[in-house]
C-alpha positions in Angstrom: -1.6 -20.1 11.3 1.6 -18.5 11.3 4.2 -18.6 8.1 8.0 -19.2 9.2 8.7 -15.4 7.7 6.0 -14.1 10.0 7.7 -16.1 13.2 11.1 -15.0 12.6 9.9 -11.2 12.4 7.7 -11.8 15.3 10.9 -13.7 17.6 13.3 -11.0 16.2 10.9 -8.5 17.8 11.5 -6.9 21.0 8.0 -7.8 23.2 8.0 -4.2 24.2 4.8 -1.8 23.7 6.8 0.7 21.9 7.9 -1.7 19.1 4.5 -1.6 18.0 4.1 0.8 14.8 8.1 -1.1 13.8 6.4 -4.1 14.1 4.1 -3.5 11.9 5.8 -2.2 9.9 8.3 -5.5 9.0 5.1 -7.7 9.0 3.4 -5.7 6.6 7.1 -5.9 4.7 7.4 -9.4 4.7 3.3 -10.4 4.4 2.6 -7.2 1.9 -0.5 -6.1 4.3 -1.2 -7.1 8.1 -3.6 -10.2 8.6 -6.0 -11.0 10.9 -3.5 -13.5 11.8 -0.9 -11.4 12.1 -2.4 -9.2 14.2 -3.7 -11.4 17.0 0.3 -13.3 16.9 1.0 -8.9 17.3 -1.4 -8.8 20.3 -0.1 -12.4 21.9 3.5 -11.3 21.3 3.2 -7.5 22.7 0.6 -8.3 25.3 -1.4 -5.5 24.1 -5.0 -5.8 22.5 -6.1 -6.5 19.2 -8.1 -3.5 19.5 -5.7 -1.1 20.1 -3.8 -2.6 17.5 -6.2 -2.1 15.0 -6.9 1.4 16.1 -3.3 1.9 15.8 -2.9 0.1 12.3 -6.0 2.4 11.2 -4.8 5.5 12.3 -1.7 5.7 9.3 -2.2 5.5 5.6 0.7 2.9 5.5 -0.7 0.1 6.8 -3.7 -2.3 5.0 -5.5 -5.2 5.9 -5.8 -7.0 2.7 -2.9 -8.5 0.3 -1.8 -5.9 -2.5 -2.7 -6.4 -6.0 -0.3 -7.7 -8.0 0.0 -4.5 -9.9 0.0 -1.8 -6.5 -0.7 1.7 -8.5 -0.3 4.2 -6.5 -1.0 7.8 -7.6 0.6 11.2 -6.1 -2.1 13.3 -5.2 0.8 16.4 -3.7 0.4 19.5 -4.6 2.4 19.4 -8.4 0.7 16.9 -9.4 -3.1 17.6 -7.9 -2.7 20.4 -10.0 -1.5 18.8 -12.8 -4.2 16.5 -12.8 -3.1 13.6 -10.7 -6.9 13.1 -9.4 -8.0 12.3 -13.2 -5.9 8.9 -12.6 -7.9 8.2 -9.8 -10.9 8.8 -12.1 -9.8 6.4 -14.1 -9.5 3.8 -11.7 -12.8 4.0 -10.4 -13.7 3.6 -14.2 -11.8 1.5 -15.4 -11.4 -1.0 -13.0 -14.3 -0.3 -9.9 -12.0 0.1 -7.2 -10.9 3.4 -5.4 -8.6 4.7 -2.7 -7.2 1.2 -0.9 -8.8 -1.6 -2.7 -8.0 -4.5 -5.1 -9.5 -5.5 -7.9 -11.8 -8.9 -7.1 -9.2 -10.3 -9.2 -5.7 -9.3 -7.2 -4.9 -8.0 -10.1 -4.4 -4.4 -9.2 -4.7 -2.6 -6.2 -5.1 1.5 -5.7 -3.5 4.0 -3.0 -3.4 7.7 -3.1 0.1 9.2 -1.5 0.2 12.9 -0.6 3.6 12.9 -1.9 6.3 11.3 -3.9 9.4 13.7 -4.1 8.6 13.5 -7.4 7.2 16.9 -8.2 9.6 17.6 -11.0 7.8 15.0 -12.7 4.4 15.4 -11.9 2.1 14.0 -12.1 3.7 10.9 -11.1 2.4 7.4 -10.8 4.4 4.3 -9.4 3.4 1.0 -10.3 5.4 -1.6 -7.9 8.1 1.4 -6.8 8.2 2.0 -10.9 7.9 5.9 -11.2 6.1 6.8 -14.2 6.3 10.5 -14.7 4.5 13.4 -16.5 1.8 11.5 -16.8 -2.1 12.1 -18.2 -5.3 10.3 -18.8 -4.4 9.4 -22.2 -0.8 7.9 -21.1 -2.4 6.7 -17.6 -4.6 4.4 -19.4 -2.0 3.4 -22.0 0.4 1.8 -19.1 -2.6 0.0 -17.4 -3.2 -2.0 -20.6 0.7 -2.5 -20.4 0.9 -4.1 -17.5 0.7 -8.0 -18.8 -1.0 -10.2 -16.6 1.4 -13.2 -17.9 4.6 -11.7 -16.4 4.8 -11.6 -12.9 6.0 -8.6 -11.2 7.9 -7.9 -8.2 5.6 -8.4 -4.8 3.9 -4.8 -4.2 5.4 -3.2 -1.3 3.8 -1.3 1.9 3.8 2.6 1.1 6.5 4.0 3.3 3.9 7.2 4.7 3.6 7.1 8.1 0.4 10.1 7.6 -2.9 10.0 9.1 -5.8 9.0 7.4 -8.5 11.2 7.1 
């Protein structure tokens, strides 16, 4: 049930209530989203239901329940780069390859977030593909790096978005 990554985080962890949300946190690091699995061991571990989990889990934008595409786009949606057009690329997305706001592509082969912010606003609009910032971006050059990224060379893993904001 359990990979040897997922025990070590899991005996590492302090069996207290409040290590919840840091818990998560280092699973979703080490899995690259939060498992059923993981999430019952969570509950067994912490003695706390996998309800309330969940309902945890849910409540922050960080946190997802299936495994990243292998290509993790996600697109700044702040204010810089809402006005410069940042919502176009999500557009796009839903074009170009059927998936919106926290899905993957049936394939793995890429998987979308919006972020409210990057830090990036110098730059905007901003896109990062697997923690690569890609700045000053538009539809034309949006769609120009997704046909870039080569299914025969294998990326870095996709990591968890570091926001800790509520979903809407």
């Amino acid at each position: 049930m359990a990979d040897k990554a997922l025990t070590s985080v899991l005996e590492k962890s302090p069996g207290k209530r409040e290590a919840l949300i840091p818990l998560l946190q280092k699973v979703q690091e080490v899995q690259g989203y939060l498992s059923p699995d993981s999430i019952i061991l969570i509950s067994r571990k912490l003695k706390i239901s996998e309800n309330e989990i969940y309902g945890v889990a849910t409540f922050y934008t960080q946190f997802r329940f299936q495994p990243p595409g292998l290509y993790n786009i996600k697109v700044c949606l702040g204010t810089a780069c809402h006005v410069g057009g940042g919502q176009n690329f999500m557009e796009v997305m839903k074009i170009a390859k059927n998936i919106s706001h926290g899905e993957t592509t049936p394939d793995g082969m890429f998987s979308l977030e919006r972020v409210a912010c990057l830090g990036c606003c110098a730059l905007a609009p901003v896109v990062v593909v697997n923690n690569e910032v890609h700045g000053r971006m538009n539809r034309v050059t949006f769609m120009q790096l997704l046909e870039s990224l080569d299914p025969s060379e294998k990326p870095e893993p996709a990591e968890a978005t570091e926001s800790t904001e509520p979903t809407e």
